[in-house]
N, C-alpha and C positions, 0 to 999 in steps of 0.2 A: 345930255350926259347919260353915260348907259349907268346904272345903277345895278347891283346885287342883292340878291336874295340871301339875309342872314337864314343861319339854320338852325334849326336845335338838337340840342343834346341828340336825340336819338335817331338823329340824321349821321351826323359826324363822330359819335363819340365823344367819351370822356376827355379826352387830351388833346383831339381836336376843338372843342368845345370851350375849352379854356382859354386855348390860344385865340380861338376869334372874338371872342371877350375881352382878350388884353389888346388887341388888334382894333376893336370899335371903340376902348376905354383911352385908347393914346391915339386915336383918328381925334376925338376929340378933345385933348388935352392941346395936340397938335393947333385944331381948329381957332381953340380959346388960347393961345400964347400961355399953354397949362395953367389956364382958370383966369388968367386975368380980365378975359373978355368974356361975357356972357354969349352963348349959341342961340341964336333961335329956331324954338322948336320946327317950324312950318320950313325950314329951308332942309331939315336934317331928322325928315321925320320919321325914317326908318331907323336910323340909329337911336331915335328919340325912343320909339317902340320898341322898340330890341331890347335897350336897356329896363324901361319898364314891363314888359313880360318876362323879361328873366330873372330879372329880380331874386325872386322865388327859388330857384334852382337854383342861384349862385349864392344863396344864402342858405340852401341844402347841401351847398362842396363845401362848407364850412371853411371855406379860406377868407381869412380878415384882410388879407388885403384887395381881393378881389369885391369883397365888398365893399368895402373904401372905396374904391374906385366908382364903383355902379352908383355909389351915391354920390360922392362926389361930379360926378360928368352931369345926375338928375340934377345938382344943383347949379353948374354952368348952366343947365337947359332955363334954370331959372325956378326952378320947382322949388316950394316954401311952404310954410305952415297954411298957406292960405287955400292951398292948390288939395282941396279937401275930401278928393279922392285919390290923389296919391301921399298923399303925407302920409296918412295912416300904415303904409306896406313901407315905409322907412321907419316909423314907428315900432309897428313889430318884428322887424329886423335888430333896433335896438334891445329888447324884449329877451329874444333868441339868444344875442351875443352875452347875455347877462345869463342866461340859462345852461348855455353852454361854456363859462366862462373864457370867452374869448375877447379878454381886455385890450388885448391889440386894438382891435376895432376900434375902440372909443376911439383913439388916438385920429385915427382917420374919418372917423364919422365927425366930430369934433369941429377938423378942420372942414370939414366938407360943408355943413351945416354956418360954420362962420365966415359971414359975408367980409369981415377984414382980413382973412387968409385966402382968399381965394386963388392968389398968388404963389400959393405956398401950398397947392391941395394935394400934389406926390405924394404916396407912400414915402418915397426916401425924404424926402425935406421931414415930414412926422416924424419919422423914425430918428432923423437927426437931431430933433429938438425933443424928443422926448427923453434920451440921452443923456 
């Protein structure tokens, strides 16, 4: 399978940047029947890394749902409190969102974090039940 090279920010731009973020965050939404199935990391491990170094920067575009997302997809990947070098960078991501008050977030970090929603990790399903 030929596979691509994600980029960053300062490859593509801002608004390109975004989009291929939403583009690897609904690859696998797509992947997982939107969260119902857990991904495994070793088969999808570029998008696995992608999402984990970006992290950072998509928690610097201050958009809550885009961060929803990056966490929610880490937690299809199956990433949990145990996983004790990445927990911590969804840690202070929650930290931020508190700092920034950017309460949306919770809403989706919430579901993302909870293994009985996993079903239900879209932005729009949160947003419908939050409602």
């Amino acid at each position: 399978m030929i596979r691509c090279r994600y980029q960053r920010i300062d490859e593509l731009g801002h608004d390109f940047f975004r989009l291929q973020c939403y583009f690897v965050t609904h690859y696998i939404y797509v992947l997982s029947d939107w969260g119902r199935h857990m991904v495994h990391r070793e088969l999808f491990e570029e998008e696995f890394l992608f999402l984990l170094l970006n992290l950072g920067q998509v928690t610097s575009m201050e958009d809550p749902e885009l961060i929803g997302e990056f966490i929610q997809c880490l937690r299809i990947f199956g990433v949990s409190s145990v996983d004790s070098t990445i927990w911590p960078l969804i840690h202070d991501v929650l930290h931020l969102a508190s700092d920034l008050q950017m309460p949306a977030i919770y809403c989706a970090i919430g579901y993302a974090i909870s293994l009985e929603a996993r079903a239900t990790l879209h932005w729009s399903s949160c947003m419908g039940q939050a409602q």
